[in-house]
C-alpha positions, 0 to 999 in steps of 0.5 A: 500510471495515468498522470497529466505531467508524463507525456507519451508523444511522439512514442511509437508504443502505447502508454500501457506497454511502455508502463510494462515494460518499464515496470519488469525491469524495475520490479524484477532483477531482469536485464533489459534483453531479458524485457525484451525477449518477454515482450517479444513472447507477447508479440510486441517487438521492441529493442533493448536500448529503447526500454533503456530509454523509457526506464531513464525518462519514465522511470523516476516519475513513475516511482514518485508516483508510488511514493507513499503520500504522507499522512495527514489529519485527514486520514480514515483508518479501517480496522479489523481483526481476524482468527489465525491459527499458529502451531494449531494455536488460536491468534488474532492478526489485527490489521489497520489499512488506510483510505487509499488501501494502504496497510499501515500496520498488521500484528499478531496476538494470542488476545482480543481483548482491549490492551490488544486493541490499545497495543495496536493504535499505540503502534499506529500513532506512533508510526504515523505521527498523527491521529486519523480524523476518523477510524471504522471498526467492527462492532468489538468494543475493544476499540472503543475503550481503547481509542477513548484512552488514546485518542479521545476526540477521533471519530469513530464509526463501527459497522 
């Protein structure tokens, strides 16, 4: 939670345990006393009104931080595909995660075959709004042919 406009000064606490403490009682439905109690289980004594105070000054720069980044023409798209099996079914999960790791789309289908991979790039252009400025693959040629229909002036790198 390193950011240049989130001061710590004058905080008795340092930045790790006060981003903790602010994380528990957001992430989970726990009272602030229940906080405590947990941080006091790790040997750190800290009252309830003071993780009250951090989540009201730290809290909503924190969530604008994990706030997804819009897309951009910039983006690198990583796909992959990999066997399941479902009801001792073979299925293919076929998954798209962008450059900063961020999964943008996962689908599961009984093919892997090129209308699997169309299936999958057509939900991501339509979920993100924009093509990528380059997509890496596996060597499967059903990516190929796919982004040829789709997206013809993508780059498209297969490893």
């Amino acid at each position: 939670m390193k950011n240049s406009f989130i001061s710590y000064k004058r905080h008795r606490f340092p930045q790790q345990i006060i981003a903790h403490a602010v994380w528990l009682y957001f992430r989970f439905p726990l009272s602030l006393r229940l906080v405590e109690e947990l941080l006091l289980e790790r040997g750190i004594i800290v009252s309830y009104e003071t993780i009250r105070r951090w989540g009201r000054k730290f809290g909503p720069a924190y969530a604008k931080q994990l706030r997804r980044k819009r897309p951009s023409r910039q983006d690198i798209w990583h796909m992959d595909e990999v066997v399941i099996s479902i009801a001792g079914q073979k299925h293919w999960l076929w998954r798209a995660v962008d450059q900063d790791g961020y999964v943008l789309d996962e689908i599961v289908q009984s093919q892997r075959n090129t209308k699997a991979a169309r299936r999958l790039l057509l939900r991501l252009l339509t979920k993100q709004g924009l093509p990528p400025k380059r997509i890496i693959t596996d060597k499967l040629r059903s990516y190929s042919a796919a982004k040829r229909d789709l997206m013809p002036t993508v780059e498209h790198r297969s490893h």
